[in-house]
C-alpha positions in Angstrom: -95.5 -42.3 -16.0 -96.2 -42.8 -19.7 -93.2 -44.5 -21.7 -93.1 -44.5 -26.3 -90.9 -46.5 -27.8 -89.4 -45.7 -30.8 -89.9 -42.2 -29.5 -87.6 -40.2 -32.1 -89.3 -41.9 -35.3 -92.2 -39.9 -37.2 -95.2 -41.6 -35.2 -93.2 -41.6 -31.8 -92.4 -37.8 -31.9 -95.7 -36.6 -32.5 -97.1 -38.7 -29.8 -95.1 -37.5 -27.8 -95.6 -33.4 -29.0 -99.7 -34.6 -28.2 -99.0 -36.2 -24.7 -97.2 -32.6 -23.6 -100.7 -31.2 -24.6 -102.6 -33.5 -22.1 -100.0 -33.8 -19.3 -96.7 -32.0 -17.7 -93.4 -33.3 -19.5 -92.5 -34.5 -15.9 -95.0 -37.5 -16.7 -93.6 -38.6 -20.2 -90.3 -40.8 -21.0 -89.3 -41.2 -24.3 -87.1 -44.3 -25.0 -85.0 -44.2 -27.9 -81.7 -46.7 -29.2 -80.4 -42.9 -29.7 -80.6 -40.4 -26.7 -79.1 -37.7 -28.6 -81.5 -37.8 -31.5 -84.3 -36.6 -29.3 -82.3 -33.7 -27.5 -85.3 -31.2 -28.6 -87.8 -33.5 -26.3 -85.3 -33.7 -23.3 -85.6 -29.5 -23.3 -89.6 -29.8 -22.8 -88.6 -31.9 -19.8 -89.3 -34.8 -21.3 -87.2 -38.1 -19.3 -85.1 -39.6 -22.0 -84.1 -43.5 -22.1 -82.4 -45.8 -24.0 -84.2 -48.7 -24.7 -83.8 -51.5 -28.2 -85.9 -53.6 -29.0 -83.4 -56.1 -30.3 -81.3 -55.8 -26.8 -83.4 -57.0 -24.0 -80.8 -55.6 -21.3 -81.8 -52.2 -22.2 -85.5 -52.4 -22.2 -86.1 -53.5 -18.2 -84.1 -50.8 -16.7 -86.1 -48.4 -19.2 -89.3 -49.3 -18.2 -88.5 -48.8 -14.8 -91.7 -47.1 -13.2 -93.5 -46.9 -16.2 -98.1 -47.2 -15.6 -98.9 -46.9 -19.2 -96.7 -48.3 -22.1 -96.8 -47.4 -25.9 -95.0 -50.2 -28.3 -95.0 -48.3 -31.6 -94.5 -51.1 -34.0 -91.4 -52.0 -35.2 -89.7 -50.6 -38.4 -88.0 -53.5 -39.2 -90.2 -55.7 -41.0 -89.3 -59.5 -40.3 -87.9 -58.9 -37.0 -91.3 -57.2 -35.0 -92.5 -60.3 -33.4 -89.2 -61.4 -31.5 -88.4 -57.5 -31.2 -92.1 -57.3 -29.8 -91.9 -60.1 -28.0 -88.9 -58.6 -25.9 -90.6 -55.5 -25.3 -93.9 -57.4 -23.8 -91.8 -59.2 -21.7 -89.6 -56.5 -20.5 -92.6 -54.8 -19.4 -94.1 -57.6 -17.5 -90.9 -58.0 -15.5 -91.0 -54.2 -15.0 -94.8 -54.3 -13.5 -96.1 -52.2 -16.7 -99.7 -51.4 -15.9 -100.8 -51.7 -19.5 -99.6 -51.9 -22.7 -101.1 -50.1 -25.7 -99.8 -51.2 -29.3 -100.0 -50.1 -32.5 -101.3 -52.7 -35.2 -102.5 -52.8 -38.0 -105.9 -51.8 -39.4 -108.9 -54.8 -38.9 -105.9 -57.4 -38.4 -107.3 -60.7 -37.7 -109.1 -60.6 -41.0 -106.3 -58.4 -42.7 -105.4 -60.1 -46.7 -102.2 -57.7 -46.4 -99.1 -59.7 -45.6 -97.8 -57.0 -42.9 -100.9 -58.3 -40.9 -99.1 -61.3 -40.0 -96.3 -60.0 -37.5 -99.2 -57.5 -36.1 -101.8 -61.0 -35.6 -98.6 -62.6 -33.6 -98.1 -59.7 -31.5 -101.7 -59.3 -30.5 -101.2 -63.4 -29.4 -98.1 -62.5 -27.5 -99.7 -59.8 -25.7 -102.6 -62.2 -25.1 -100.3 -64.7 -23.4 -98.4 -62.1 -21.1 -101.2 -61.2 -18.6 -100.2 -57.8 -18.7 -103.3 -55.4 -19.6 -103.4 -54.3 -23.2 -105.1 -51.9 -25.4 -105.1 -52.5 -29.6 -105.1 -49.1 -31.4 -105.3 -50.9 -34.7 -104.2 -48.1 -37.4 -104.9 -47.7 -40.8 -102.8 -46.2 -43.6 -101.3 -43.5 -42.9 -101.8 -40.5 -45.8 -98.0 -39.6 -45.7 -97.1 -43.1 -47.6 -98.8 -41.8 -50.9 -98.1 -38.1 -50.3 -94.5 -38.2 -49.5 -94.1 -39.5 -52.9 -96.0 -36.8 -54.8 -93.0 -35.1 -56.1 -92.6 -38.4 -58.2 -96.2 -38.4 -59.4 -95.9 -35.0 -60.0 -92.6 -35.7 -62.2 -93.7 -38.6 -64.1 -97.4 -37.5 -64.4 -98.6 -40.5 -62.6 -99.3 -42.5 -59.5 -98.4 -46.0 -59.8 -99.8 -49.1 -57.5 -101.7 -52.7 -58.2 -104.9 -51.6 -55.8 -107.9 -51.5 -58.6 -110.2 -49.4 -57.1 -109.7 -50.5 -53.8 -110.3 -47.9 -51.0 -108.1 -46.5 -48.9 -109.3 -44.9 -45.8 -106.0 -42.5 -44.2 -105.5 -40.0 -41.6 -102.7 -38.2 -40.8 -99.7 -39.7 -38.6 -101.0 -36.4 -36.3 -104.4 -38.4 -36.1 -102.6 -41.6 -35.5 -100.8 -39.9 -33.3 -103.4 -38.0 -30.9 -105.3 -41.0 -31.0 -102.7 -42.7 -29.2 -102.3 -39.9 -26.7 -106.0 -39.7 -25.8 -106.1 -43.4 -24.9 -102.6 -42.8 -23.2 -104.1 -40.2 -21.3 -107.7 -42.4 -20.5 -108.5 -44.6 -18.0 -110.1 -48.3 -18.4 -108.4 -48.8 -21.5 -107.6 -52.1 -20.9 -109.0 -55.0 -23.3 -110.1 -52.3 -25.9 -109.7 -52.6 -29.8 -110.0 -49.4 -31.9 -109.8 -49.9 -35.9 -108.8 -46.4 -36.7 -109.5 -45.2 -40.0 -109.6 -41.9 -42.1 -113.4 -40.2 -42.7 -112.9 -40.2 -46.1 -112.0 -42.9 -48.4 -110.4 -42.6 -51.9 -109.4 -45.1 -54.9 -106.0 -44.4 -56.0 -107.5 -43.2 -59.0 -109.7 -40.1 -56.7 -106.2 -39.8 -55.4 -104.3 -38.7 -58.7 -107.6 -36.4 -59.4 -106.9 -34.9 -56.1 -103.3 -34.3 -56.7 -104.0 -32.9 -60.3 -106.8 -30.6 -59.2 -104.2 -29.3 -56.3 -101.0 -29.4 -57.6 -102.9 -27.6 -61.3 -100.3 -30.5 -63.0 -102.5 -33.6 -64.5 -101.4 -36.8 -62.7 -103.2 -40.1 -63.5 -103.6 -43.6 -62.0 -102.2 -45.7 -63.6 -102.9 -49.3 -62.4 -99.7 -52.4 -62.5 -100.1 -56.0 -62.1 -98.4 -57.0 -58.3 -95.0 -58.1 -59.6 -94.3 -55.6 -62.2 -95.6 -52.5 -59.6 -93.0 -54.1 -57.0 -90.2 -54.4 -59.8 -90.7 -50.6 -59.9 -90.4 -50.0 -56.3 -87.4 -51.9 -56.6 -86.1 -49.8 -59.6 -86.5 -46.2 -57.7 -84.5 -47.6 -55.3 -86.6 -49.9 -52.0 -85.5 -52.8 -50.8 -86.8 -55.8 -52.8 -88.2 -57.3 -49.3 -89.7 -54.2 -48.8 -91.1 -53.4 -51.9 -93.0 -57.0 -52.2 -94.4 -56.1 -49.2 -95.7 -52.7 -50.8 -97.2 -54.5 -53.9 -98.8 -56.8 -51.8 -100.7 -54.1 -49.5 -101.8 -52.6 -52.3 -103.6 -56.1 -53.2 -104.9 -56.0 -49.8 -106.5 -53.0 -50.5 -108.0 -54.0 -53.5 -109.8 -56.5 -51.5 -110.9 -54.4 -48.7 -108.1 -54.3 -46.4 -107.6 -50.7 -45.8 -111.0 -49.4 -46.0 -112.6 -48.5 -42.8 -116.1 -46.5 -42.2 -116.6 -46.8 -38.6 -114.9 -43.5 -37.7 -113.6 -44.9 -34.4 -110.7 -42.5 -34.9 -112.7 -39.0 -35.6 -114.3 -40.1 -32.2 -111.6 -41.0 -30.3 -110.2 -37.5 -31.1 -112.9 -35.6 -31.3 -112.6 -34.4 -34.9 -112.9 -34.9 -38.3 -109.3 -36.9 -39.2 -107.4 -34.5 -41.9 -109.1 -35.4 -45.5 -106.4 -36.3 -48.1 -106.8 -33.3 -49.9 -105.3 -30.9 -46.8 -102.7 -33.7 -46.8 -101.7 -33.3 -50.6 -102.1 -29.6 -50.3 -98.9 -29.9 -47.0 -97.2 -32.1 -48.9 -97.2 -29.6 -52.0 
């Protein structure tokens, strides 16, 4: 049996819409704080639990016969490593057979301040004895396109990341990634930095866009506090949108860019290039 957490978010659902490709539903649970959000995957035959993070009672009971285990990181920034943390355990006490979690790309070296609830989660999984798998993922291409209408609107992509590099794949790379290793023996101990093909400064990004969308968009680069006061203007969360600015930092130093393509490997594929992204997003 193969169990995702946090199966009706963005990343979870399309693991789980890969794992149906490699394996009968009868194999896959999807635990969710919602049951009733992920109707559509209980009518593949997909098991549904209810399982959150933040209430240990739940998760035992859910992982309940569960070999392989996929912890899809947390969406609430701040809380991941106690959240985490109740997860590993939970799966010890259940006899989980290995755990495979998502982290963040290159993370013990990471400059991006996310990296630090990812680096703590990696120890905590160290300490629980329970076999492990890292699928360390980069930036996914969905946080810049989803955002194109803006660009688009205002003629501009904003960010503080120089001419950093970004190396993304689609959350469907991400995504099949995960379900190949899912689906894979001897997994255990294994780190994968997964990473797009193709990198792109944010400036080759707004080219992209303009030369797609037939509408000039430019770069146009903001100093880290003045880039997250904007985030905070269009409406994110001020803790959230520090924690924007300061990734795109990160990637001006390196943080984000990735050449080894692990992931086109693991998946045997190229990863989608951002310009198919822009052109679904459009």
């Amino acid at each position: 049996m193969i169990l995702v957490t946090g199966a009706s978010g963005q990343l979870g659902r399309l693991v789980i819409h890969s794992l149906l490709e490699k394996t009968d539903a009868s194999h896959i649970i999807a635990a969710v704080r919602n049951p009733d959000s992920v109707k559509d995957l209980a009518e593949k035959g997909v098991q549904v639990r209810h399982a959150d993070y933040a209430q240990p009672d739940t998760l035992v009971s859910a992982f309940a016969g569960v070999e392989k285990l996929l912890l899809i990181s947390s969406s609430e920034v701040g809380q991941r490593t106690p959240q985490h943390t109740n997860v590993i355990n939970a799966a010890k006490e259940a006899g989980v057979s290995l755990i495979a979690y998502t982290s963040i790309l290159q993370a013990v070296s990471s400059p991006l301040a996310l990296a630090a609830e990812h680096i703590e989660t990696e120890k905590r999984l160290a300490e629980s004895d329970v076999p492990y798998v890292l699928l360390r993922n980069g930036w996914y291409s969905e946080n810049y396109t989803a955002n194109i209408g803006m660009a688009l609107e205002h003629g501009a992509v904003l960010g503080s990341a120089g001419e950093g590099k970004f190396s993304t794949a689609s959350r469907v790379d991400y995504a099949e990634a995960a379900a190949v290793v899912l689906t894979s023996d001897n997994q255990a101990g294994k780190v994968y930095e997964l990473a797009g093909d193709n990198a792109f400064t944010l400036t080759e990004y707004a080219s992209a866009i303009s030369k797609e969308s037939g509408t000039t968009v430019v770069y146009q680069n903001l100093p880290e506090t003045e880039y997250a006061q904007v985030l905070t203007q269009v409406g994110l969360p001020e803790g959230l949108a520090t924690i924007l600015a300061n990734s795109d930092i990160g990637a001006s130093k390196g943080g984000l860019f990735n050449d080894s393509k692990t992931l086109s490997t693991l998946i045997g594929r190229p990863t989608t290039s951002i310009e198919d992204s822009i052109k679904a997003a459009l």
